[in-house]
C-alpha positions as CSV (number, residue, x, y, z in Angstrom):
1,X,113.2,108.0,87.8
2,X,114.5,104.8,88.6
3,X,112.8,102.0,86.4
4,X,113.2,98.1,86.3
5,X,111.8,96.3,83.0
6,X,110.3,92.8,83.4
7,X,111.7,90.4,81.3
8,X,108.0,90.6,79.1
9,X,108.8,94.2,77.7
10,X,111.2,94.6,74.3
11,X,114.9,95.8,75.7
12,X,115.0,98.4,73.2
13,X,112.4,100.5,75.6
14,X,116.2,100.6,78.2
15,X,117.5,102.9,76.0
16,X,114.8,104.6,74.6
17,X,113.6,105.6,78.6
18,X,117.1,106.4,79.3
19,X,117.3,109.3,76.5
20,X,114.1,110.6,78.4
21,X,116.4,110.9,81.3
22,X,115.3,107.7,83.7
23,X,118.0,105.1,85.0
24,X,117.1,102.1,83.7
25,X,117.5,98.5,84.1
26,X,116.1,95.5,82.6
27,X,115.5,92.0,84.1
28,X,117.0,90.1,81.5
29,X,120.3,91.6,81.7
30,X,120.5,91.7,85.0
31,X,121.0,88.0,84.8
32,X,116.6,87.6,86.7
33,X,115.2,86.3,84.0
34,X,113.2,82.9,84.9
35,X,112.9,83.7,88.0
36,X,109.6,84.1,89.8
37,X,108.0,86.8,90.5
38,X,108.8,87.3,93.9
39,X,112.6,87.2,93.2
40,X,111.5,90.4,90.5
41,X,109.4,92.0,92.8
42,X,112.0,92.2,95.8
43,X,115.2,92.9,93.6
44,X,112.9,96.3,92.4
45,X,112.0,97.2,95.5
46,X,115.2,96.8,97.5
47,X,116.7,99.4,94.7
48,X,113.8,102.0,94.5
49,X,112.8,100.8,91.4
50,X,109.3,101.4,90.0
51,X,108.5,98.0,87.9
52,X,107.1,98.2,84.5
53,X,105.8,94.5,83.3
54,X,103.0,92.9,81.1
55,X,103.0,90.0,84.2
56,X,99.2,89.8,85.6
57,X,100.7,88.1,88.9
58,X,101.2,92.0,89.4
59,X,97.4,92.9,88.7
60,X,96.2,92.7,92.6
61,X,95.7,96.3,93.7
62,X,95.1,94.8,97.5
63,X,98.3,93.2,96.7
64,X,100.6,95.9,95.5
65,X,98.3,98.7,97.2
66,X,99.2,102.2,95.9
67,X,102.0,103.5,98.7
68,X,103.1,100.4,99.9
69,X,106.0,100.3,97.3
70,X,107.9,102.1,94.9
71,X,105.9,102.1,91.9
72,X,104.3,99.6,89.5
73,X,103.2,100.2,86.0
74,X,100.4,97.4,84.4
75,X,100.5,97.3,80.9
76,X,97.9,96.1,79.1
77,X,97.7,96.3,74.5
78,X,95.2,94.4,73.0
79,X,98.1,93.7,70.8
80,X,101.1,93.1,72.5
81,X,104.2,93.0,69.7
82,X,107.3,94.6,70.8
83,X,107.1,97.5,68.7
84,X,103.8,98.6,69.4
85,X,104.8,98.0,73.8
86,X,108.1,99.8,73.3
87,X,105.8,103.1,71.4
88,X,103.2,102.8,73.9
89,X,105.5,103.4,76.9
90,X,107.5,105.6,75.3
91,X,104.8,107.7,75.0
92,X,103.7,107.3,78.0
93,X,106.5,108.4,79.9
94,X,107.4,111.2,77.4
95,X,103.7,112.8,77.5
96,X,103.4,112.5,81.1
97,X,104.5,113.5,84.7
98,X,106.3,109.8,85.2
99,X,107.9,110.7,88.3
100,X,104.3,112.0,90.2
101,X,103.7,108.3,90.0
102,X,105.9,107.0,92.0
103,X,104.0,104.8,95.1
104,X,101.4,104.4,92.5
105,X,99.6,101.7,90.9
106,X,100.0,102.5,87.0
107,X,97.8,100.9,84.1
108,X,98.7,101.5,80.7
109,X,96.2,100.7,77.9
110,X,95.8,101.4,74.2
111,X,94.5,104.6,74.9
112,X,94.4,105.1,78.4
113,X,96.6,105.9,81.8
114,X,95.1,105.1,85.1
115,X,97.2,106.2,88.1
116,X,95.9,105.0,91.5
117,X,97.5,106.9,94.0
118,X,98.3,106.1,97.9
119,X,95.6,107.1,100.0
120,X,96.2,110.4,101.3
């Protein structure tokens, strides 16, 4: 699976999600960071990339409407420190059927995964 990283997750998780086989690029390194959201949200979808961030701009589900782009992941820790985002997702993509989500909405909790799914 393709993935983009917003420049609010730990750049450690670019490796560790490449080992689990996904292509992988980060915002940061690609020279986006700063920029708005917009800027994020276009460079992802113009290369097929499903977008994991922390960002609540990207919380609208009317806004980024399950099947209307290439994939968003939400995540949410009641205690956000790098090490315990970059377990979380880990986990989360090597538990689970990451690419059955793509044209979904993803939100990632502390103990949950909610997949919203286009509208069939």
């Amino acid at each position: 699976m393709k993935l983009k990283l917003d420049e609010n997750l730990p750049e450690a998780l670019v490796g560790e999600l490449t080992t689990l086989g996904h292509k992988v690029d980060n915002v940061r390194l690609e020279g986006f960071a700063g920029q708005n959201d917009d800027n994020i949200w276009g460079a992802a979808q113009e290369n097929g990339r499903f977008l994991i961030t922390q960002d609540l701009d990207f919380s609208d589900i009317r806004k980024f409407a399950p099947g209307t782009h290439c994939g968003l992941m939400l995540v949410r820790l009641r205690n956000p420190g790098r090490k315990a985002l970059a377990e979380r997702i880990k986990e989360a993509f090597a538990v689970q059927d990451a690419e059955s989500w793509a044209r979904c909405f993803v939100l990632l909790t502390d103990h949950k995964l909610r997949v919203r799914r286009p509208a069939t």
